[in-house]
MARLUM-601433 format. One line per field, with one value per residue (C-alpha): residue in three letters; x, y, z. Coordinates in steps of 0.25 Angstrom, whole numbers, plus 5000, padded with zeros to 4 digits. Layout:
N
residu	c(ALA_...)
east	c(X_...)
north	c(Y_...)
up	c(Z_...)
This chain:
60
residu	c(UNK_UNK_UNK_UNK_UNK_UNK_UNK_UNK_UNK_UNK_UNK_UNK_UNK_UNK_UNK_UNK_UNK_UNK_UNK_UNK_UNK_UNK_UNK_UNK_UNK_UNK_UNK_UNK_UNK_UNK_UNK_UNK_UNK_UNK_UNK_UNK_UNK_UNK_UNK_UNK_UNK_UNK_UNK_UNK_UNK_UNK_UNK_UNK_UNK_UNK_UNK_UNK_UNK_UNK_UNK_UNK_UNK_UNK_UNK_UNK)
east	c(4998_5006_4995_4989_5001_4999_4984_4990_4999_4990_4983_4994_5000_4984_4985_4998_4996_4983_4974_4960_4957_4963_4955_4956_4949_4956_4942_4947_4956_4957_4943_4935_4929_4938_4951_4945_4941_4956_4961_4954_4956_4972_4971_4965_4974_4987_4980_4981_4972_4959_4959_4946_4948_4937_4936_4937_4923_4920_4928_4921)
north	c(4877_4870_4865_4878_4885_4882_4888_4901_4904_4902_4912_4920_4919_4926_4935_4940_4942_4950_4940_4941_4927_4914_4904_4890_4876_4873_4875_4870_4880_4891_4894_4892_4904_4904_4906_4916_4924_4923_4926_4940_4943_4940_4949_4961_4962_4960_4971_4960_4960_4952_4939_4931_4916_4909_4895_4892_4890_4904_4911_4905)
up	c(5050_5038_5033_5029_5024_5009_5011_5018_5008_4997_5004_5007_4993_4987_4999_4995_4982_4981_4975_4975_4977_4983_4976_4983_4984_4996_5005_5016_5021_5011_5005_5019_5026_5038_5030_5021_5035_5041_5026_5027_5041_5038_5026_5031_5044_5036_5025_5013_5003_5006_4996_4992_4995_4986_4979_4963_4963_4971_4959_4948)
């Protein structure tokens, strides 16, 4: 969906380059428990590096 495109390749742009973390505020579609869970299952079948997806305050 359009909507998401801007979420899926800030995702896609962390993924790619190997960071450790994608840190967000953005709760409602990329900090939640659901996209975390499609994140890793997306990562581990295309054999990418598994990324932590957290907020500023989790990092702290």
């Amino acid at each position: 969906m359009k909507k998401y495109y801007n979420n899926a390749l800030h995702i896609a742009i962390a993924t790619k380059h190997e960071m450790d973390a994608l840190v967000s505020w953005n709760l409602t579609h990329i900090v939640k428990l659901r996209t975390k869970m499609k994140i890793k299952e997306i990562n581990h079948k295309l054999k990418l590096k598994e990324i932590i997806i957290c907020t500023p305050e989790e990092i702290i």
